[in-house]
C-alpha positions as CSV (number, residue, x, y, z in Angstrom):
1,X,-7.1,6.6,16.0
2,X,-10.9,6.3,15.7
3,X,-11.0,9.0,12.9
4,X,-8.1,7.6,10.5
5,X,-9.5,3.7,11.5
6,X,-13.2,4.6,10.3
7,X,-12.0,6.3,7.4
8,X,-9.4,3.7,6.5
9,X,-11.5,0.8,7.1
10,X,-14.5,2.2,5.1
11,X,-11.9,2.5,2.0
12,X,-10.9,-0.7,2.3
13,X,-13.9,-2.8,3.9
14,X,-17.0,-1.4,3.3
15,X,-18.6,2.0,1.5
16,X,-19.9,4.6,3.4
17,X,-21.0,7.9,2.8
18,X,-20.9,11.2,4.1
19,X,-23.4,13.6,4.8
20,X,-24.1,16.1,1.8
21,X,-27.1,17.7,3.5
22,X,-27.6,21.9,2.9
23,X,-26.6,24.6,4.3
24,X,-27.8,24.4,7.3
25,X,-27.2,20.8,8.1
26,X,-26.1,18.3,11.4
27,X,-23.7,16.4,9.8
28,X,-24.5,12.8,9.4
29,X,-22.6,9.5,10.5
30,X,-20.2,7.3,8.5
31,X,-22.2,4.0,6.6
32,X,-20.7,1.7,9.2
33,X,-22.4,-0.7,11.6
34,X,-21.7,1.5,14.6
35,X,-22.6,5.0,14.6
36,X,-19.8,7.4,14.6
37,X,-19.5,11.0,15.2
38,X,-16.5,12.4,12.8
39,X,-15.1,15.9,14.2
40,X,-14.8,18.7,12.4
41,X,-12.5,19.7,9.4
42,X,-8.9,20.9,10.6
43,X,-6.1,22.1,8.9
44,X,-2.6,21.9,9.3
45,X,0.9,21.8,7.6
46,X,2.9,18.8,7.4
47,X,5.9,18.1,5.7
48,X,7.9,14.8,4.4
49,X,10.6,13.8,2.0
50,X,11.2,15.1,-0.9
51,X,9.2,14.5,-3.2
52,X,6.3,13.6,-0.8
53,X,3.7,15.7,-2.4
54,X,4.6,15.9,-6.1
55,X,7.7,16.9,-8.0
56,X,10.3,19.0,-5.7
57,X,7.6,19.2,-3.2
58,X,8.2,18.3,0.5
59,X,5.4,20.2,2.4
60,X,1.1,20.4,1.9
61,X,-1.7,21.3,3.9
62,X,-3.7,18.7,5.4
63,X,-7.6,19.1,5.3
64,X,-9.7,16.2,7.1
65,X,-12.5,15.6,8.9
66,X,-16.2,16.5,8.3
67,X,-17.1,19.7,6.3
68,X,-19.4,21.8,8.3
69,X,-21.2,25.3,8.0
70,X,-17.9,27.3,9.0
71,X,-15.2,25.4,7.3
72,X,-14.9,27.7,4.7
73,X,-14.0,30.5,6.6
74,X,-11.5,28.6,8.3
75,X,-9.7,27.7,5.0
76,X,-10.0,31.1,4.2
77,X,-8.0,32.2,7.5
78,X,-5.8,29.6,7.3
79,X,-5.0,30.8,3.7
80,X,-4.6,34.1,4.9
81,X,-2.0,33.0,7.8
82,X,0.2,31.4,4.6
83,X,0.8,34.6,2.1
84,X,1.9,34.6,-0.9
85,X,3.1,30.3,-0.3
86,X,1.3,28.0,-2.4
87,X,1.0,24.8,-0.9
88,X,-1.0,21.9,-2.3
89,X,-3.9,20.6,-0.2
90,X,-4.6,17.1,0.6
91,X,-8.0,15.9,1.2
92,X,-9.4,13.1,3.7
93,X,-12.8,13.2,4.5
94,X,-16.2,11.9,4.6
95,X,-18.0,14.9,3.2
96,X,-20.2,17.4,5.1
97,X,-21.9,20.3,3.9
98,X,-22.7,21.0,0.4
99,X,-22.8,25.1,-0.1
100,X,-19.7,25.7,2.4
101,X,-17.5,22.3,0.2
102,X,-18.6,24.6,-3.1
103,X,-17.3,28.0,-0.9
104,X,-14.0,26.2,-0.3
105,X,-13.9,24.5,-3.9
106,X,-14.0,29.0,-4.9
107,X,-11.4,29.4,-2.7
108,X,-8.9,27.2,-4.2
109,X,-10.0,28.3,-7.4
110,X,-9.4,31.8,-6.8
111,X,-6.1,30.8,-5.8
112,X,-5.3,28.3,-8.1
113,X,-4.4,25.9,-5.6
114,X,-3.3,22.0,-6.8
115,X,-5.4,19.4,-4.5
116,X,-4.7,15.8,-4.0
117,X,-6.6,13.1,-2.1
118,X,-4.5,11.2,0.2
119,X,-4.7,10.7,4.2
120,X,-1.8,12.7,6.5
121,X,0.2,10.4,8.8
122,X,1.8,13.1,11.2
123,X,5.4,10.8,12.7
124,X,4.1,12.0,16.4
125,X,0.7,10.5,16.1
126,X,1.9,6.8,15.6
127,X,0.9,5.5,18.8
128,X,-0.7,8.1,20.5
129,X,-4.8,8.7,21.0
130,X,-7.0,10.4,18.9
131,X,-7.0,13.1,21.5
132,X,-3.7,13.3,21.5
133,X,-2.9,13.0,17.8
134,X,-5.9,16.0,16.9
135,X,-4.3,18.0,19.6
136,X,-0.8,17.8,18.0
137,X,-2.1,18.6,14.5
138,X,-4.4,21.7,15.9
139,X,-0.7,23.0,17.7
140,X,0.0,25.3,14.8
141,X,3.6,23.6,14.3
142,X,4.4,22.0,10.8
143,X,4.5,18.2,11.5
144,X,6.6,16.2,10.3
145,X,4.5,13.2,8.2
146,X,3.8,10.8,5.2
147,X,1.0,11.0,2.7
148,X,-0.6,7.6,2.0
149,X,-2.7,7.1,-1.1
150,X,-5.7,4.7,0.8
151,X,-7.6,7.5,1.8
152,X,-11.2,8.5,0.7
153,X,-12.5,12.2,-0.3
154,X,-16.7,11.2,-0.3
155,X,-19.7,13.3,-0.6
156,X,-19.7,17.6,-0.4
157,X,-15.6,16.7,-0.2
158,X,-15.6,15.7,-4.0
159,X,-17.6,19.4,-4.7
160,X,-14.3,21.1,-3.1
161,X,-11.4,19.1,-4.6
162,X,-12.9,19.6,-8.2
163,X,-12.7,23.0,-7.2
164,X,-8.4,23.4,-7.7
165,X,-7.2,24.0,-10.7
166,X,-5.0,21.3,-10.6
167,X,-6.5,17.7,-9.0
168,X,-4.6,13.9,-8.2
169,X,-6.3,11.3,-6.9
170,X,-3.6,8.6,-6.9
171,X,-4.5,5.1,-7.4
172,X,-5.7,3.5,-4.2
173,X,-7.3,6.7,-3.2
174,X,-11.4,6.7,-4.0
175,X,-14.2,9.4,-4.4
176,X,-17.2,8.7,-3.9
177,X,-20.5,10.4,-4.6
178,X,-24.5,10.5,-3.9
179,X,-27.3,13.0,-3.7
180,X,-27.7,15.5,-1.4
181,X,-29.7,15.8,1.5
182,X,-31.6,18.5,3.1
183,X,-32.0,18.6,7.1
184,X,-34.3,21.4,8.6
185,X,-33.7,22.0,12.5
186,X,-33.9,25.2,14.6
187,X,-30.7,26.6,15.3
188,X,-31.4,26.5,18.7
189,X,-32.1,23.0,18.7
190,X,-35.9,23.5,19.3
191,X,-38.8,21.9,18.3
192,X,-39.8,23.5,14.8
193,X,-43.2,25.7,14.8
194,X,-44.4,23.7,11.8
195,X,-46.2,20.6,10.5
196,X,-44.3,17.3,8.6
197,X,-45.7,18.5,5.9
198,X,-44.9,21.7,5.6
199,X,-41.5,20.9,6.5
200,X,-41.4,17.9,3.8
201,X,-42.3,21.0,1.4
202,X,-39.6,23.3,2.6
203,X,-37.1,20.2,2.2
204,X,-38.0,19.7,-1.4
205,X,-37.7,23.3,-2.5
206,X,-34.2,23.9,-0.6
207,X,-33.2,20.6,-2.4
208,X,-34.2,21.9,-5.8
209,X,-32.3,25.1,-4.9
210,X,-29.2,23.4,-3.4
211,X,-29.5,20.9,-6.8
212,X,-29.6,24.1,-9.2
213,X,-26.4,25.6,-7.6
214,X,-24.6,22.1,-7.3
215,X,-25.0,21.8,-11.0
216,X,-23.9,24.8,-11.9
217,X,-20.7,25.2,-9.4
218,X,-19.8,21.7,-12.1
219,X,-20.0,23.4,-14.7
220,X,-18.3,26.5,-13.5
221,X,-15.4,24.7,-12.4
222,X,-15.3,22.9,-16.2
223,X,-15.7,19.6,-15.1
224,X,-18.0,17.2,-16.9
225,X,-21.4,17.8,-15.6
226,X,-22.3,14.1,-15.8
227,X,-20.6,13.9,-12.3
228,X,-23.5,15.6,-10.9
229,X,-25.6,13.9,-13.0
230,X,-24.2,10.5,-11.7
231,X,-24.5,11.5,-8.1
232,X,-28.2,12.8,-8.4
233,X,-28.9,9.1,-8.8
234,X,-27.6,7.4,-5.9
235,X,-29.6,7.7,-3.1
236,X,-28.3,9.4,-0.3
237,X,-27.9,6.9,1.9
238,X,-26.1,4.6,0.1
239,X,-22.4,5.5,-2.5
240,X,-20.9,5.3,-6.1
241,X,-17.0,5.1,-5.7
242,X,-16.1,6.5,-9.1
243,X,-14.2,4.0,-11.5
244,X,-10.5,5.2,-12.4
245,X,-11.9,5.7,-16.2
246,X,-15.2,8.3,-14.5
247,X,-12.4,10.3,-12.6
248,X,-10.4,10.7,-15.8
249,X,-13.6,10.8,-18.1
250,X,-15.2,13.4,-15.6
251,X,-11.9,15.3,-15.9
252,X,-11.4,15.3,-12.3
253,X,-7.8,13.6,-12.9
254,X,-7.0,13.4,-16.4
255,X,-3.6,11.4,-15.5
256,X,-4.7,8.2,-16.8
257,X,-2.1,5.0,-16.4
258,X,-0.6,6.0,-13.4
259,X,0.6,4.6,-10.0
260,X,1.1,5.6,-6.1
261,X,4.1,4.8,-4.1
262,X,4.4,1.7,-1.9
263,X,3.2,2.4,1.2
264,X,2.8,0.2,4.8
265,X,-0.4,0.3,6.5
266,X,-2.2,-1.6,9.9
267,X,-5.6,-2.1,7.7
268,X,-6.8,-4.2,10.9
269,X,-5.2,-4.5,14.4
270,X,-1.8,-5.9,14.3
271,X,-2.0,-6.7,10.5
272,X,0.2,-4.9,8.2
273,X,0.2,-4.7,4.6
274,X,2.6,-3.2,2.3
275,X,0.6,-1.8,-0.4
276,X,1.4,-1.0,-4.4
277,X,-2.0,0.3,-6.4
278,X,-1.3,0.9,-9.8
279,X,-3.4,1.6,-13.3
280,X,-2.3,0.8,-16.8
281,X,-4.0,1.1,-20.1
282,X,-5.8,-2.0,-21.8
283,X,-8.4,-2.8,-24.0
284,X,-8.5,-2.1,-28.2
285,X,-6.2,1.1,-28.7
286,X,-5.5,1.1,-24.9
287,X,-8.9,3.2,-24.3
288,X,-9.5,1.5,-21.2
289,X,-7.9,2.2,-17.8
290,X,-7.8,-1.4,-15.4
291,X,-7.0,-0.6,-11.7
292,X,-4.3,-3.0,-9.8
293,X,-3.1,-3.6,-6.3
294,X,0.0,-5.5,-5.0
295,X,0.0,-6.1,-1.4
296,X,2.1,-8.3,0.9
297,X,1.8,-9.2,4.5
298,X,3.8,-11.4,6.8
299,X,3.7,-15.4,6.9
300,X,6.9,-16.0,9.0
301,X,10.2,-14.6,10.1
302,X,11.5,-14.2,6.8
303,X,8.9,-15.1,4.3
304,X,6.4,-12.4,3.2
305,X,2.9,-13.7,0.9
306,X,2.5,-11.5,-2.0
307,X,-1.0,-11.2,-3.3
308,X,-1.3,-9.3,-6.9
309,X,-5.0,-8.3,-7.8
310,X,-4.6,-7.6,-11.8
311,X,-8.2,-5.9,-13.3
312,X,-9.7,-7.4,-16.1
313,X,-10.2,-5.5,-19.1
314,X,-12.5,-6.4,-22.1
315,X,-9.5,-7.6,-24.0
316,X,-8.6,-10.7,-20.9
317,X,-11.3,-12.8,-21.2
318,X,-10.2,-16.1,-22.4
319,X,-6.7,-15.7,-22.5
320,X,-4.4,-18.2,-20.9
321,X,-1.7,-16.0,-19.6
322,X,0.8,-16.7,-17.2
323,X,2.5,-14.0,-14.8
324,X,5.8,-14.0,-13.1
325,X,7.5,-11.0,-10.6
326,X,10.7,-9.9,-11.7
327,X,12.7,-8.3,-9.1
328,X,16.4,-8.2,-8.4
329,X,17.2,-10.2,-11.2
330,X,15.3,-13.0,-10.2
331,X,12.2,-14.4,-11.7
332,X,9.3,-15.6,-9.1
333,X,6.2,-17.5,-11.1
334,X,3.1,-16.7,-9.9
335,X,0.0,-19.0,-9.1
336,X,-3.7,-18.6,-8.9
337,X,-5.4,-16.9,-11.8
338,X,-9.3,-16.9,-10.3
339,X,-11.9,-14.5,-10.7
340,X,-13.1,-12.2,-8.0
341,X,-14.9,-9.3,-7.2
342,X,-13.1,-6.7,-5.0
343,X,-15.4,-3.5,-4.6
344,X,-12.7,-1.9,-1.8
345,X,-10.5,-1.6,-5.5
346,X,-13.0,-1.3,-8.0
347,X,-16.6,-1.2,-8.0
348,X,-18.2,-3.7,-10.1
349,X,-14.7,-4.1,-11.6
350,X,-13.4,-8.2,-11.8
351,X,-10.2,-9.2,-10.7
352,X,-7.7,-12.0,-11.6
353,X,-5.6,-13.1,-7.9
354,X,-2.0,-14.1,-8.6
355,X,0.1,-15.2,-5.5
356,X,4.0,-16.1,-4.5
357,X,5.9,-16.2,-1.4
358,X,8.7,-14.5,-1.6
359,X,11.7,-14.1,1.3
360,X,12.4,-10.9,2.9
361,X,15.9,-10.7,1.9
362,X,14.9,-10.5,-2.0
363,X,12.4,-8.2,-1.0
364,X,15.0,-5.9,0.2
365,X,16.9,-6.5,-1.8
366,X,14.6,-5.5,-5.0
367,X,13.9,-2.4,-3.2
368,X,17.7,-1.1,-3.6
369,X,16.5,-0.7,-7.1
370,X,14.7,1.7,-9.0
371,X,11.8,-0.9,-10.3
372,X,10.3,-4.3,-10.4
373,X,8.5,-5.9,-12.9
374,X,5.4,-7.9,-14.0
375,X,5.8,-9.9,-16.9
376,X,2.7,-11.7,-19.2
377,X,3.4,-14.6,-20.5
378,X,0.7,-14.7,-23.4
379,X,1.1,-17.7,-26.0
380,X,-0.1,-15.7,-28.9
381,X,2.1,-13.3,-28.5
382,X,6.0,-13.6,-29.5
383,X,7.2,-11.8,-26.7
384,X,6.2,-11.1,-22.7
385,X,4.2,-8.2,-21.8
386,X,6.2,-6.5,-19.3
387,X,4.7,-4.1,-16.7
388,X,7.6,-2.2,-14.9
389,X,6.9,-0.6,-11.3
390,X,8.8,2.3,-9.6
391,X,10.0,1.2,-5.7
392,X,9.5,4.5,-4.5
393,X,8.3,4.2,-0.9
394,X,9.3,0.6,-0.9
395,X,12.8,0.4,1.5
396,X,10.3,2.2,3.8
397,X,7.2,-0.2,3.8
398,X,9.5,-3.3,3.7
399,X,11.3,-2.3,6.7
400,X,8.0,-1.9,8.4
401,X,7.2,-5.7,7.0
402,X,10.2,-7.0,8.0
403,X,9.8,-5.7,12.0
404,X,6.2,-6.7,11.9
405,X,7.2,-10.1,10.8
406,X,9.9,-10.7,13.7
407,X,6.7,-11.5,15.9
408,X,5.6,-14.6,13.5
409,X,6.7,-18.1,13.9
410,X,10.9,-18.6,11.9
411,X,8.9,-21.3,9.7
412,X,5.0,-22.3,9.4
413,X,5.0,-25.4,7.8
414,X,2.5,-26.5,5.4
415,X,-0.6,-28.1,6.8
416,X,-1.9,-31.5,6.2
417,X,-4.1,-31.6,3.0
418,X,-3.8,-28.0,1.9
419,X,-2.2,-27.1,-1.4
420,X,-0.9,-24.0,-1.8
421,X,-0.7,-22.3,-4.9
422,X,-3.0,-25.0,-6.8
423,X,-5.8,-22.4,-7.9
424,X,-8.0,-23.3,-5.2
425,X,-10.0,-20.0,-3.6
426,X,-8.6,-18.1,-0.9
427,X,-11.7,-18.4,1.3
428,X,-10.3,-16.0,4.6
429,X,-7.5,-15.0,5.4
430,X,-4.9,-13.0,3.8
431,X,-6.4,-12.9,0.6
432,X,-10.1,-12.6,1.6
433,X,-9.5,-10.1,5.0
434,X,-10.3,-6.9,4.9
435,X,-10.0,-6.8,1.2
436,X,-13.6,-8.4,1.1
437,X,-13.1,-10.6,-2.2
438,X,-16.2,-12.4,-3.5
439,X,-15.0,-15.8,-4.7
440,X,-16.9,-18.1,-8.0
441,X,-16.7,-21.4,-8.3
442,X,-14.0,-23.0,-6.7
443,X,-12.6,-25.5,-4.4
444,X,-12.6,-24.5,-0.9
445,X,-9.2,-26.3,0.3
446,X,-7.2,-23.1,0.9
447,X,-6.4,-22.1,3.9
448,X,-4.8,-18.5,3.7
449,X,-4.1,-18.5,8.0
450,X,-2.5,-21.9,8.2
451,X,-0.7,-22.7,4.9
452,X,2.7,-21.8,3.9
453,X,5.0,-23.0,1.7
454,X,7.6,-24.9,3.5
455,X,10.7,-22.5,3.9
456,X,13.1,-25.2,2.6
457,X,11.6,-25.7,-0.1
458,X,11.1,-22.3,-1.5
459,X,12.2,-22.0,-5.4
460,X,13.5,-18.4,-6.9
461,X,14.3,-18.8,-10.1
């Protein structure tokens, strides 16, 4: 899927940005290396589980793709089409066009509509071509799908989401912002009847305009005005992701400590993760909000290499701490403990990298429950810190894991001279990927393709 691969991979790999030019605008392409034209906002209705969407809520509207000049409109109708239902809309998009994302941000407003960012996995798209998948969701039927949090709502799209009266943007999911852009062009795709100049000078006053209005839609739809503020300052070609504490500062999402089901996704051709991004509360009087991600990925038939990405607060410097996973009433150490930076979570944020290897069949069988846990081992204090984690969406992911791990070798044994576990810094592989980690000082004897601990000798306490 070329749309939900550019969107995905900019998420997780690199930043990009949509366009956020004026009304009237061409729509610009993704911040990738190869230039990319992203269709047009659709919408459709898809519906899951229960619970999918929210509390008691099994069916959403989808809204992805670019927003351009007539999007509005087509909300509108779709709107229309629905009644009197009141369905939450889900967000995945690049950005587009300023004045129609503000129209659309009215709309829900008007109709006060809750909006969530999160990407639409329609069942009958798995495997099928783009073609095929846009067709399915443009058939007018309500498909049946899953929400997954790694999704990104950039650009004009932010303007429109702040616009319902109720926002989430689960953990995993980012928003990202810059300044606008204005684009003059003939409608008719002609060669304007006017100098650079002149044209320079119309582009300044639209922006001043388009600025003016941007600022006060903010205001209007009583989010912090700051957020404007912020984006007015990034050049437009480049992107601020927004931390977890601007999104809840901004009051775009005031649900602080929070955390997204466990979902399965193929970040990279025939590479699955299973994915847990969480938030929790740190710092002096727990003011600050530290993003997390859990992810696991296959290393053999039965043996799955867990990977936990803890954020560092100003209250973690210097401890000594050790971590263990707790999960069906076993207790797995974790190794590691370096620092990294890994923008794709957090901008500018630090992380700590804890690893284990853990078999399948705990896995499983820790997904028959209703949590697992984290627990911090912190001499100075008398008793472990214990983060507990809902497994909502984990039986699902797992079972993915488990038939994408069939393919791998029964047992990888450990490779000559590598020591796994020992602290040294995962310089590719599973821990580096598409994750993009940037490693300090270190040794460089890891190797996260070719080690594994020997099967054997694998110790669950």
């Amino acid at each position: 899927m070329l749309f939900r691969a550019a969107i995905l991979l900019a998420t997780l790999l690199i930043p990009f940005a949509g366009s956020a030019a004026a009304e009237p605008a061409r729509p610009a392409a993704p911040k990738t290396t190869a230039t990319l034209r992203l269709p047009p906002m659709i919408f459709y209705l898809a519906k899951g589980e229960n619970g999918a969407c929210g509390t008691d809520c099994n069916e959403w509207i989808a809204a992805e793709g670019q927003i351009e000049t007539g999007s509005a409109q087509q909300l509108r109708t779709f709107l229309t089409r629905l009644g009197k239902r009141r369905l939450p809309i889900f967000f995945h998009s690049p950005g587009g066009n300023v004045t129609a994302s503000m129209a659309m941000g009215r709309l829900l407003r008007e109709r006060d509509m809750t909006a969530g960012v999160s990407e639409t996995v329609p069942v009958g798209c798995v495997g099928t071509s783009e073609q095929a998948c846009r067709a399915l969701k443009q058939s007018g039927f309500v498909l049946p799908a899953t929400l997954r949090n790694v999704s990104a709502c950039n650009s004009a799209c932010v303007f429109a989401l702040i616009g319902a009266k109720d926002r989430y943007v689960p953990p995993g999911a980012r928003l990202g912002v810059h300044s606008s852009k204005v684009v003059i062009f003939r409608l008719d795709g002609g060669k304007l009847n006017a100098s650079s100049k002149q044209v320079a000078s119309l582009q300044r006053t639209r922006l001043a305009e388009l600025n003016v209005d941007t600022r006060r839609y903010v205001q209007e739809m009583k989010v912090d005005v700051r957020l404007f503020d912020l984006a007015a300052k990034i050049p437009h070609e480049d992107v601020h992701y927004l931390t977890r504490e601007e999104i809840v500062g901004f009051g775009i999402d005031l649900r602080g400590a929070s955390e997204a089901r466990w979902i399965a996704a193929e970040v990279m051709p025939q590479r699955l993760w299973t994915m847990k991004f969480f938030v929790e509360a740190s710092g002096e009087g727990k003011n600050e909000l530290r993003s997390n991600m859990i992810r696991m990925e296959c290393v053999s038939q039965r043996y799955a290499r867990l990977a936990y990405f803890r954020g560092l607060g100003s209250d973690a410097s210097g401890l000594r701490r050790k971590f263990e996973l707790s999960m069906a009433e076993r207790r797995i150490p974790l190794s590691g403990g370096l620092f990294f930076k890994v923008d794709a979570i957090e901008s500018g944020t630090s992380f700590e990298l804890w690893s284990a290897e853990l078999p399948l069949d705990l896995i499983e069988a820790a997904s028959a429950r209703d949590h697992v846990e984290i627990r911090e081992i912190d001499p100075a204090r008398e008793t472990a810190r214990v983060t507990r984690l809902s497994t909502v969406g984990l039986p699902q992911a797992v079972g993915m894991l488990r038939n994408r791990c069939k393919s791998m070798p029964d047992c990888p044994p450990v490779s000559a001279g590598v020591a796994v576990g020992n602290g040294a810094a995962p310089q590719s592989g599973w821990a580096a990927g598409a994750m993009l980690p940037k490693a300090g000082t270190s040794s460089s004897n890891w190797s996260g393709d070719t080690g594994s601990l020997n099967c054997a000798a694998m110790q669950v306490q």
